[in-house]
Each structure stands twice: as structure tokens, then as C-alpha cells.
C-alpha positions as CSV (number, residue, x, y, z in Angstrom):
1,X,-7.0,7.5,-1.6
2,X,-3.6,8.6,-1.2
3,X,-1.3,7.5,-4.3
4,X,2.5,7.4,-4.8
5,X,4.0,7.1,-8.1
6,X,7.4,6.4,-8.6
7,X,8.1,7.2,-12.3
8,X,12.1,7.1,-13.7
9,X,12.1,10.5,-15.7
10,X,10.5,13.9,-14.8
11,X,6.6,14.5,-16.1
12,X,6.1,17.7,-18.3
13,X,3.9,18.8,-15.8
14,X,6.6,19.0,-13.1
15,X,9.2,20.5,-15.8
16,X,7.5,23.2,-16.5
17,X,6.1,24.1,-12.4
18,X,10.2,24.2,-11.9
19,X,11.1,25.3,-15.0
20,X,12.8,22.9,-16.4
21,X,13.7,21.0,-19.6
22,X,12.3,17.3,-19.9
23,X,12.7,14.5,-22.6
24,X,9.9,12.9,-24.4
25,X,9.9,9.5,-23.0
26,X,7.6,7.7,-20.6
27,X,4.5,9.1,-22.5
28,X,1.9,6.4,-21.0
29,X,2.0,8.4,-17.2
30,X,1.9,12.0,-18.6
31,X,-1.9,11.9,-19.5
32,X,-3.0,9.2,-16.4
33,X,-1.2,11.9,-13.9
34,X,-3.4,14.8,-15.4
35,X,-6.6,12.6,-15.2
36,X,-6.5,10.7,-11.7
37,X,-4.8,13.9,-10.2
38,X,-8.0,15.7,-11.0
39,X,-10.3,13.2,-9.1
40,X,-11.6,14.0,-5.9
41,X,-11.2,10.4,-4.5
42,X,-7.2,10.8,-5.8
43,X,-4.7,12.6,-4.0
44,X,-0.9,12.1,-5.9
45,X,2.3,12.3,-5.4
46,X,5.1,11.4,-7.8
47,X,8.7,10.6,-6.8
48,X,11.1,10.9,-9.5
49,X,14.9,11.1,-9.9
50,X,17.0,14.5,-10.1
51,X,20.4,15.4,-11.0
52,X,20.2,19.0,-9.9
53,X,20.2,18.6,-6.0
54,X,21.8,16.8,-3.6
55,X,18.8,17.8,-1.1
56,X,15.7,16.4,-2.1
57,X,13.2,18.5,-3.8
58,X,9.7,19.3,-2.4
59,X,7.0,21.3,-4.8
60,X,3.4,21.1,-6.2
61,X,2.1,21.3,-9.8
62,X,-1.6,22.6,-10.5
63,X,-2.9,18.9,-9.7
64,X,-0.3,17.2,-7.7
65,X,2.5,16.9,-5.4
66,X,6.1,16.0,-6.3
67,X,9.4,14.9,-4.9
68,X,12.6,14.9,-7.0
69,X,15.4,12.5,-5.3
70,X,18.8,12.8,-6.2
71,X,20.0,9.9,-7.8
72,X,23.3,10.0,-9.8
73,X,23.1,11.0,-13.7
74,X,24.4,7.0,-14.6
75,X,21.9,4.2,-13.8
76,X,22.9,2.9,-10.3
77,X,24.7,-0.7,-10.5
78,X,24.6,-1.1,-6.7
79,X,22.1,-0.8,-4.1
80,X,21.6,3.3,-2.7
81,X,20.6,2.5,0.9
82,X,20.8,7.2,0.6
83,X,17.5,6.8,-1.9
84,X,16.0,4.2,0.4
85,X,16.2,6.5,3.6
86,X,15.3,9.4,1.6
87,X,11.7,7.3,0.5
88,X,11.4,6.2,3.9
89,X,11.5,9.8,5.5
90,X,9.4,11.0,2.5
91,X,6.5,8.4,2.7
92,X,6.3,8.8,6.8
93,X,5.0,12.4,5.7
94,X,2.4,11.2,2.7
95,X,1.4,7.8,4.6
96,X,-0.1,7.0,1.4
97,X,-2.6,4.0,0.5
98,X,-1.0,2.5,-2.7
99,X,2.8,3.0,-3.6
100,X,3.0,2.4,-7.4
101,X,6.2,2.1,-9.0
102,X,6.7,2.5,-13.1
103,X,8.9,-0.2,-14.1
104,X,11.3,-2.7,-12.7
105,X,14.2,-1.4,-14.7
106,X,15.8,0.9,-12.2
107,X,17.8,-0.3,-8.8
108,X,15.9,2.8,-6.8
109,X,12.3,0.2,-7.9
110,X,13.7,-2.1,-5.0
111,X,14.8,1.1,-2.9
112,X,11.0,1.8,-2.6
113,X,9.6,-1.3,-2.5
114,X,11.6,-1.2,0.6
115,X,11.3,1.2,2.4
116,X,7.5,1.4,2.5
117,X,7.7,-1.7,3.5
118,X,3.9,-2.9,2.5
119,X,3.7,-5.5,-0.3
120,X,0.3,-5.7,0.0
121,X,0.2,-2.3,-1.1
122,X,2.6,-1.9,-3.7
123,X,2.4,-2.8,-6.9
124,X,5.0,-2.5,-9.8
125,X,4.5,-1.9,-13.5
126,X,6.0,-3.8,-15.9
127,X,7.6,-1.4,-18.9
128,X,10.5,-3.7,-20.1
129,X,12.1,-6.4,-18.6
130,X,15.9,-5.1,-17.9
131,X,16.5,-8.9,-17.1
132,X,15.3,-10.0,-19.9
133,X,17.2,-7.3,-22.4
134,X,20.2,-8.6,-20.9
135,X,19.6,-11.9,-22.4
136,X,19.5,-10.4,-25.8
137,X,21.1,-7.3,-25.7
138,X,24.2,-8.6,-28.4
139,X,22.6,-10.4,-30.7
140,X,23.4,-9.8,-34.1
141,X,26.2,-7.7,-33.4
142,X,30.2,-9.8,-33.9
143,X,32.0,-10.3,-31.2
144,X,35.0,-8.2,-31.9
145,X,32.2,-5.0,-32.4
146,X,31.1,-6.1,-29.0
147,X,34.0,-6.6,-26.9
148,X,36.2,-3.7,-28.5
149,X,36.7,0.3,-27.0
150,X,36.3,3.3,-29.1
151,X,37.8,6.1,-27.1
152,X,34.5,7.2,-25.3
153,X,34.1,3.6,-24.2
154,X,37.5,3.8,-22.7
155,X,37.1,6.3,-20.7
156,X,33.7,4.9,-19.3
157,X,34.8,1.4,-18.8
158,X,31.4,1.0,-21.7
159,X,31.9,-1.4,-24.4
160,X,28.8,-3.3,-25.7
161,X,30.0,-6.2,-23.3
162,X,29.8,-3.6,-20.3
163,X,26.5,-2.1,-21.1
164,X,25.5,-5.9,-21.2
165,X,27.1,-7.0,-17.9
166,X,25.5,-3.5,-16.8
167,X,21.7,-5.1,-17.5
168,X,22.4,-8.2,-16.2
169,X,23.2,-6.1,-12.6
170,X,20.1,-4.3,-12.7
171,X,18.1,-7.4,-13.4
172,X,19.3,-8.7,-10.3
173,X,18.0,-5.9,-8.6
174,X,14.6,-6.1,-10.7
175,X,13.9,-10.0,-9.6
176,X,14.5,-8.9,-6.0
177,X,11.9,-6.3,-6.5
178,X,9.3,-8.0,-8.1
179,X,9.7,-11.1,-5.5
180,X,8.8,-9.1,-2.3
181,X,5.6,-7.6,-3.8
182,X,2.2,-8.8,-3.9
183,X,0.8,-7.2,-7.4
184,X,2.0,-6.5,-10.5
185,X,0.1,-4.6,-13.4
186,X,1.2,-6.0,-16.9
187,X,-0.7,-5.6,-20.2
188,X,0.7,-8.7,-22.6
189,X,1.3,-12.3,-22.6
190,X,4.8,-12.0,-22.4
191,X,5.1,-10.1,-19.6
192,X,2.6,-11.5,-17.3
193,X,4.7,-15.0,-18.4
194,X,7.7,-13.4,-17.3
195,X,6.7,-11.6,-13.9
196,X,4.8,-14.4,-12.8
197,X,7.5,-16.9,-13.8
198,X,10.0,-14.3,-11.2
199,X,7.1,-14.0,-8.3
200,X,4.3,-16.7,-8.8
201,X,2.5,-15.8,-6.1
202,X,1.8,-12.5,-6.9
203,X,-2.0,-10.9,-8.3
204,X,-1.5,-9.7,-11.8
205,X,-3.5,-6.7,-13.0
206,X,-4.4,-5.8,-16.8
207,X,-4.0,-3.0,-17.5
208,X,-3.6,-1.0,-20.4
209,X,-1.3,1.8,-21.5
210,X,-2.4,5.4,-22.5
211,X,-0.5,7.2,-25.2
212,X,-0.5,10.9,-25.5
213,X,-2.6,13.3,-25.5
214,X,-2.1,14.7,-28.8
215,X,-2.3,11.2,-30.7
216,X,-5.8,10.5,-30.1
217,X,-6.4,13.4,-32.0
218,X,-4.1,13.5,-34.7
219,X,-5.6,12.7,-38.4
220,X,-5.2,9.3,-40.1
221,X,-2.6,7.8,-42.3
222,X,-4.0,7.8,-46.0
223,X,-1.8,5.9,-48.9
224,X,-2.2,9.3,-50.9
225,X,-0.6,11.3,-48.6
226,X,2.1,9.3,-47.7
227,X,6.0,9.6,-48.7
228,X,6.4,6.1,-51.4
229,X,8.9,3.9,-50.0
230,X,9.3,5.4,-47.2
231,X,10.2,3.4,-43.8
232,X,9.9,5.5,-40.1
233,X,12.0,3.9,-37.3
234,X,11.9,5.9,-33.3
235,X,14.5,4.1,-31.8
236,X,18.2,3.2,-32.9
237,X,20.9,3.9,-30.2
238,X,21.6,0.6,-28.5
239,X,21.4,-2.9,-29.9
240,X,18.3,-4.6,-28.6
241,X,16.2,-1.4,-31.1
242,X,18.3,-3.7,-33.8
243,X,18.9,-0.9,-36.8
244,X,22.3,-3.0,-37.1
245,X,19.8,-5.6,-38.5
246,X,18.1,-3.3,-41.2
247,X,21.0,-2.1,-43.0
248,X,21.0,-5.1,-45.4
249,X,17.3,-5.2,-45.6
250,X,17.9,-1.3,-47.0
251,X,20.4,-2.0,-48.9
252,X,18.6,-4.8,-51.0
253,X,15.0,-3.0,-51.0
254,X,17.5,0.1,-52.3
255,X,17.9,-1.8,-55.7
256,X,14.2,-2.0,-56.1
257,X,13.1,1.0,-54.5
258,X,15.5,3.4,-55.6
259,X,14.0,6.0,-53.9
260,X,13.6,4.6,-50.4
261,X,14.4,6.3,-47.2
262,X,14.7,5.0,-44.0
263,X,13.8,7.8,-41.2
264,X,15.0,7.2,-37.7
265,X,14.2,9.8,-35.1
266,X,17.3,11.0,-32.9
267,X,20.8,13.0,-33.4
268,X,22.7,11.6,-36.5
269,X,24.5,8.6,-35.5
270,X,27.6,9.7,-38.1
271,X,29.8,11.8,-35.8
272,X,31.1,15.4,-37.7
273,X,34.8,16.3,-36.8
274,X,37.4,15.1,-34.3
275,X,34.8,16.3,-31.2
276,X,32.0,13.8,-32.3
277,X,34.7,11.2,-33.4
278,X,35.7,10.6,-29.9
279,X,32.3,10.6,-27.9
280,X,31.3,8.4,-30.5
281,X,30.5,4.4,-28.7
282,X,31.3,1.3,-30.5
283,X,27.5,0.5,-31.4
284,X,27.4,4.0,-33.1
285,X,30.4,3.7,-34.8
286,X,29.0,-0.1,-36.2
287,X,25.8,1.2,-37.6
288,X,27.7,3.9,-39.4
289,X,30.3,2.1,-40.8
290,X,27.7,-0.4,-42.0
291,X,25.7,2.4,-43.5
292,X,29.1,4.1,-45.3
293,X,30.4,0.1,-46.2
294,X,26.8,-0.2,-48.5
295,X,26.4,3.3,-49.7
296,X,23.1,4.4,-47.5
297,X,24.2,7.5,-46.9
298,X,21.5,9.0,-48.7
299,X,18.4,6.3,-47.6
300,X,19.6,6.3,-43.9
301,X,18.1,10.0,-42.3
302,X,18.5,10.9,-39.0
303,X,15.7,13.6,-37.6
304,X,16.8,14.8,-34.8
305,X,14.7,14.8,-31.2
306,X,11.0,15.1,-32.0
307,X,8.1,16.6,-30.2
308,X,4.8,14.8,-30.2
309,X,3.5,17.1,-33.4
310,X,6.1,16.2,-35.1
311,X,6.4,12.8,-34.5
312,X,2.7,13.0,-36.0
313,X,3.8,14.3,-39.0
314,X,6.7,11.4,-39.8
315,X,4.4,8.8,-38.6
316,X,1.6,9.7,-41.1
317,X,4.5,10.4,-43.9
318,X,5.7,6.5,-43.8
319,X,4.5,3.9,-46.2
320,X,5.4,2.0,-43.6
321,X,6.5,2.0,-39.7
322,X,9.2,-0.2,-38.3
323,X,9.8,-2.1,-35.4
324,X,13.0,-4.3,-35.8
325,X,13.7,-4.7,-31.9
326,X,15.5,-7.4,-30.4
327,X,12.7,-7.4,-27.6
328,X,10.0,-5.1,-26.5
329,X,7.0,-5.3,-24.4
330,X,4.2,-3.4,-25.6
331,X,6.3,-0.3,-27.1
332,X,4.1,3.1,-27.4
333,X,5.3,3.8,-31.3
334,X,3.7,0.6,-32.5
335,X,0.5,1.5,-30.8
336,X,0.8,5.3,-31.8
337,X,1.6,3.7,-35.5
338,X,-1.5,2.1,-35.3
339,X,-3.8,4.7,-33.6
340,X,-2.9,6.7,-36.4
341,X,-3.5,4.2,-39.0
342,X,0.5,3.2,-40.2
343,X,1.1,0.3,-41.9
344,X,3.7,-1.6,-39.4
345,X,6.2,-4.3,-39.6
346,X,7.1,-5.3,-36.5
347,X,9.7,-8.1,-35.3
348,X,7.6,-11.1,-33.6
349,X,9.3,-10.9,-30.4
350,X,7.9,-10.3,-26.3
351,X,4.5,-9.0,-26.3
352,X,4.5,-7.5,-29.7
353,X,2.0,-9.8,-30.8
354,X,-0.2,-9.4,-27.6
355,X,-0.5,-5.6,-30.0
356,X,-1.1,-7.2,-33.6
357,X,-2.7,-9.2,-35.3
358,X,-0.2,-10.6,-37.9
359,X,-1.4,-10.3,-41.8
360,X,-4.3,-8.3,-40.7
361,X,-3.2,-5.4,-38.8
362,X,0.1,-5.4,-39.7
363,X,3.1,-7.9,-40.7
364,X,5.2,-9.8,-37.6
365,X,8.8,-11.3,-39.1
366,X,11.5,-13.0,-37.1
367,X,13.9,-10.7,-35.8
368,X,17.0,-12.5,-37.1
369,X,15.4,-13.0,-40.5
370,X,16.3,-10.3,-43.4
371,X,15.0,-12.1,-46.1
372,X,10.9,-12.3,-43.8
373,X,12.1,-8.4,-43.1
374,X,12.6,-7.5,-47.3
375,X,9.8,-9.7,-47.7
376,X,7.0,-8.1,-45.6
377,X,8.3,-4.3,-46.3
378,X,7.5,-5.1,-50.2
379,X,4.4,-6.8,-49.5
380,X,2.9,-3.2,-48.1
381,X,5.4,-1.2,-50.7
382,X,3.0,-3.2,-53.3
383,X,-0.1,-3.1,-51.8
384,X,-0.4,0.4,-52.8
385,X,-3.8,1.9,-52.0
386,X,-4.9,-2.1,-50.3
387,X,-2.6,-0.8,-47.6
388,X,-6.0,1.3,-46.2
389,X,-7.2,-2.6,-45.0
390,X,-4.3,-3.6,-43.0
391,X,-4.2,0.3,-41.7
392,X,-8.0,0.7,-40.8
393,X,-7.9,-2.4,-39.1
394,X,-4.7,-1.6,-37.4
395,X,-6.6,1.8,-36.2
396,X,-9.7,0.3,-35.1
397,X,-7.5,-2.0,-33.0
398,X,-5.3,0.5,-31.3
399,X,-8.6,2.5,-30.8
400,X,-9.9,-0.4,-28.3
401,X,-6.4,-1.2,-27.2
402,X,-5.3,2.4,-26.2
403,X,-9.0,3.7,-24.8
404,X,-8.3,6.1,-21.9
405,X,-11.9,5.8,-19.8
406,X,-11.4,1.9,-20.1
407,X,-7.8,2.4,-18.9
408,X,-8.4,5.0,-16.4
409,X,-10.6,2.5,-15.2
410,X,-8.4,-0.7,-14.7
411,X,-6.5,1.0,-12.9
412,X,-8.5,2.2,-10.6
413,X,-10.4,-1.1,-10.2
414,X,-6.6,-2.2,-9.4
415,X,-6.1,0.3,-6.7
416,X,-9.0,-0.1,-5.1
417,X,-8.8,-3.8,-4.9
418,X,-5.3,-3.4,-3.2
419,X,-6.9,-1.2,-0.6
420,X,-10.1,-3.6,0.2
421,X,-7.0,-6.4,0.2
């Protein structure tokens, strides 16, 4: 079978064939490449986008082939008929089986859908819903904050109301996509709701998400071992990941809890001289001053970009892991949380609770509710060593969820029935 991928960030694997640096982000493909690429009924190539070179890059890794199109460094808000032809020329060479595209989130989805031209034999993941996102992306967050320019935002023409009118573009683009082919591959509630609801006639395919290689192997979160009063956040730098939203909950637990922390993985969000002043956006500059306005300077940490090792080690430091979002789908850190044991509080929103089972493997609250927020967090604070039930259950439930022979399979099952289609 010959398989495309289209993914919408550079694999490790083809970082390091060219040399190159890569970010941590779209974990779920890395270790699915490695294994179906190794198969002898499996011949892959992945498409991805580059900023490096105008021509289109050709290469191989040890297991697989690769093409890097160039697409420009901001997301693209208008159709690229260039990345359409380029796909077009590049899949007249492969003449591949089953075109596969990661997520709907990116315009160069419909570019591909496109130009290979066979919805029979394309099928698109669902990872978020950009559409959706744009629905919520402002919540929580005053008017004035959102409609007003720091001096970055000036010169980018990128308030909060511009990234929102941004995500409302893209979805356009997304709907378009997901109308013209003939399978999608989801892996909650919400999102098979939400595709089907944009292309009824579509197959869905479950199928489940791998997570790195290096947390199925990791040790398990024990209350002994963990930092007290200590919360471990992975996401904070737009709105929908909803830290704006937490900064009271802190503040509050803070007169309890003295010594609480809240770690959030990423640069520090408080800008250091007249240089990180200006590239500072308005969203940044909210969340600080609302951390400076209630003295959190001290329980708000910022880590810094985090390999998978050490993401381990914060994870299984927590007393607790938290997921405040605005929306997700099914987001890798609440299922690495669980595969490694974490006790998680997670807001009940998009397929969150297709993950977890609320009281027993973890605690579910309203997004927009503080007082369900404070209230959950101390339930686990107090639990105290009864935090082992909620986490061993939460284990042996990512364990199932996040199986890779079960997943390898699905997918494969999914392939194969879109070639005897």
C-alpha cells in the first residue's frame, strides 16, 4: 500500500535526516510513522510544510520518504493554488493508495484534498476543530483586552479580535475540506458530532491516538513523591488554553495553600526589558498583569520548552494536572497525565469527557466556573494518599485508551477498507 501523510509540522525523524531543529508538538504521528513505515505491506511518504526553500524538498529517512513544501512561516488565510500544484506534481510521482491528511486546521488540508483529487481515498483526521475554536476563542477575556494593540500587535495587524477573525478564515477553508471527502478518522463524541454534523455523508473511522514513545515507559505518579500543592499546566499562550481563567482560582487556593505553585510549561509570559516589552501581544500582557495585580509572582512558574523526559519529570512532580481549556478534543497531556498516573482536573468541554470518567478517574468542572475549579483542586489537595484511586484508575484507563498494537491496528483496518472501497 502506498501511503501519504500530510502532517503540519516536521517529524523528528525528518529533522534529524536534514539536520534540523523541530518542536515537540504533534507527538501522536511520531511513533505511528516509525511503526507502519517498518511494515512490509507499507510504503510512506510524508508531506509537510517548510520555511527554508522556496523549491520543494525531496529526501528519505531510514524508513520513509519525505517532501517539505514551502508554505509561508504565518498560517495561510487564503487559498495557495502554488501548494496545490506543487501536491499535484508530487503525488503524479508516488500515485499512492490512501492520501491521509493530519488535521483540518490548515488551509494547505483543502490544497491536498484537491489536488489528488480522490475522495474515496482520502481521509482526514480530526485534531481540533479550527472552526469550532473560533467560536470560543474570547471567552473570558473583556472586550477592551480583546480589541486593543500592544505594539507587536500593531505591527502585525494581531489583536485578540484578529487572531479570532483569523480562525474563523481557516474554518471556512476546514468545512470545504471536510465536505469533499468520503472518510474521516475521529476518536470522541465530540468530534465525530461535529464532522459529521459538516459532511453527513461521510464514513467515520475510530481511531485512537498514540502518545510517545518515552511515556509508555515512564514510572508512575505516587502521592509520596509528588511536589504538595502543586498544579502542572502544558499550555498557556492563547486564550482558548484559558490560564486567564486560573489566576483567581490561584489566587484563592493561595490563602489556603500557601505554598502552591502553579507550573506551566513554555518561555515566561512576563517580558524582561524594553526588547520583550514590545514583542509582547495583548493576551500575554493580560495574564501578566493579572498575575502582578494578585501577587502570583511567586506561585505562577514558567519552565521553559520541555523535552519529553522532562515533561515526565513535572508531570509525575504535580499533585495535580490541569486542563482549564476553552475547548479541546482529545489533548495528548490529559492522556500522558493519565498514562502516567496524575491526578487531573480537566474543564468538561469537546471530547474531554470521551477521556475521563468524571469522579473516578479524575475531576471534570465547567470551564467558566472558578468556584467548581477551587473546589475540585482541593478535593485532590485533601485526598492526600486516596489520590492513588482516582490515579490508578486514571492509568489503567489511559493504558486501554492509548494502546499502540490496538491503535496500529484501527488504522490499518481503516486503510485497508478505503482501498477495498
Amino acid at each position: 500500500m502506498k501511503l501519504v501523510w500530510l502532517v503540519n509540522t516536521i517529524l523528528p525523524q525528518i529533522a534529524r535526516a536534514r539536520k534540523e531543529s523541530f518542536d515537540v508538538v504533534g507527538g501522536w504521528t511520531v511513533q505511528l510513522a516509525d511503526i507502519l513505515s517498518k511494515r512490509e505491506d507499507i510504503e510512506l511518504t510524508v508531506f509537510y510544510p517548510q520555511h527554508r526553500s522556496l523549491e520543494t524538498i525531496y529526501g528519505k529517512t531510514d524508513n520513509f520518504s519525505y517532501v517539505g513544501f514551502y508554505e509561508r512561516p504565518s498560517p495561510e488565510l487564503s487559498y495557495n493554488k502554488d501548494i496545490e500544484d506543487n501536491f499535484r506534481h508530487a503525488l503524479s510521482q508516488i500515485d499512492p493508495d490512501i492520501v491521509h491528511v493530519w488535521g483540518s486546521e490548515f488551509v494547505h488540508t483543502l490544497c491536498m484534498v484537491n489536488a489528488y483529487e480522490k475522495p474515496e481515498r482520502t481521509v482526514i483526521s480530526i485534531q481540533g476543530m479550527i472552526s469550532e475554536c473560533a467560536k470560543v476563542y474570547c471567552e473570558g477575556v473583556p472586550e477592551a483586552i480583546v480589541n486593543r494593540y500592544t505594539f507587536r500587535d500593531f505591527l502585525r495587524r494581531d489583536s485578540i479580535a484578529d487572531q479570532q477573525k483569523k480562525y474563523e478564515k481557516r474554518g471556512i477553508f476546514e468545512k470545504e475540506a471536510l465536505r469533499k471527502v468520503k472518510h474521516i478518522i475521529g476518536r470522541t463524541e465530540w468530534d465525530k458530532e461535529v464532522s459529521l454534523g459538516i459532511n453527513p455523508k461521510a464514513s467515520y473511522h475510530y481511531c485512537r491516538e498514540l502518545l510517545r514513545e518515552p511515556f509508555y515507559k515512564a514510572g508512575q505518579w505516587e502521592y509520596k513523591n509528588c511536589e504538595k500543592h502543586t498544579l502542572f499546566m502544558t499550555q498557556s499562550y492563547y486564550p482558548i488554553k484559558g490560564i486567564h481563567l486560573v489566576v483567581d482560582a490561584i489566587k484563592e487556593l493561595k490563602s489556603e495553600y500557601p505554598d502552591l505553585v502553579l507550573h506551566v510549561t513554555g518561555e515566561n509570559m512576563i517580558p524582561h526589558g524594553l526588547k520583550g516589552r514590545l514583542k509582547i501581544n495583548s493576551y500575554q500582557k493580560y495574564v501578566c498583569d493579572l498575575i502582578k495585580k494578585n501577587g502570583l509572582e511567586e506561585q505562577v512558574v514558567f519552565t521553559g520548552v520541555l523535552g519529553p523526559e522532562e515533561m515526565i519529570g513535572q508531570y509525575l512532580k504535580a499533585n495535580v494536572f490541569l486542563l482549564p481549556s476553552l475547548i479541546e478534543n482529545s489533548p495528548n497531556s490529559l492522556g500522558e497525565a493519565m498514562l502516567l498516573g496524575v491526578p487531573c482536573v480537566a474543564s468538561r468541554v469537546g471530547g474531554v469527557p470521551s477521556m475521563l470518567n468524571d469522579g473516578k478517574e479524575g475531576y471534570l468542572y465547567a470551564w467558566n466556573n472558578a468556584g467548581w475549579l477551587i473546589k475540585t483542586i482541593k478535593s485532590i489537595f485533601d485526598m492526600r494518599e486516596g489520590a492513588g484511586i482516582i490515579s490508578k484508575n486514571a492509568r489503567e484507563r489511559a493504558v486501554e485508551q492509548y494502546n499502540i498494537e490496538t491503535g496500529v491496528n484501527e488504522y490499518m483496518k481503516a486503510y485497508q477498507s478505503m482501498c477495498e472501497g
